[in-house]
Structures are given as C-alpha cells and as structure tokens.
Phi, psi and omega in degrees: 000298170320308159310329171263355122294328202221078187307141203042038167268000181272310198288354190282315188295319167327327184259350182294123165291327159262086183298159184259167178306323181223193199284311194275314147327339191273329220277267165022287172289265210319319150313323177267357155287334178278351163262358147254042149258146196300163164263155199237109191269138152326133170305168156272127174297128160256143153291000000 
C-alpha cells in the first residue's frame, strides 16, 4: 500500500542502514531525500 502512494519508498527503506521507527519517520526521510534530488524531466518523444 505504502508503494502506490510513494512510489519507490520500498527500495529506499530497503537500502537504510538505520531503519526508522514508525511509518511516519520513514515517509519524512523519503520526502526529504526526493526534494534533494534534482528533478528529472521525462525525454521527449521525437517525431
């Protein structure tokens, strides 16, 4: 369920060396690692 909200929040808990305590700590860290990676825009299809 937590993945269909936050897509790639299983491989992120997965790679922590310090799991966090609840639910609500893990979300936290996974939000605050995705706004401090640059964003990454989708190719363009050429015609």
């Amino acid at each position: 369920m937590a993945e269909e909200h936050f897509p790639g929040i299983r491989r992120f808990y997965e790679q922590l060396d310090r799991k966090p305590a609840t639910f609500l700590q893990l979300v936290w860290a996974f939000e605050a690692m995705r706004s401090t990676k640059p964003a990454v825009r989708p190719k363009r299809r050429r015609r």
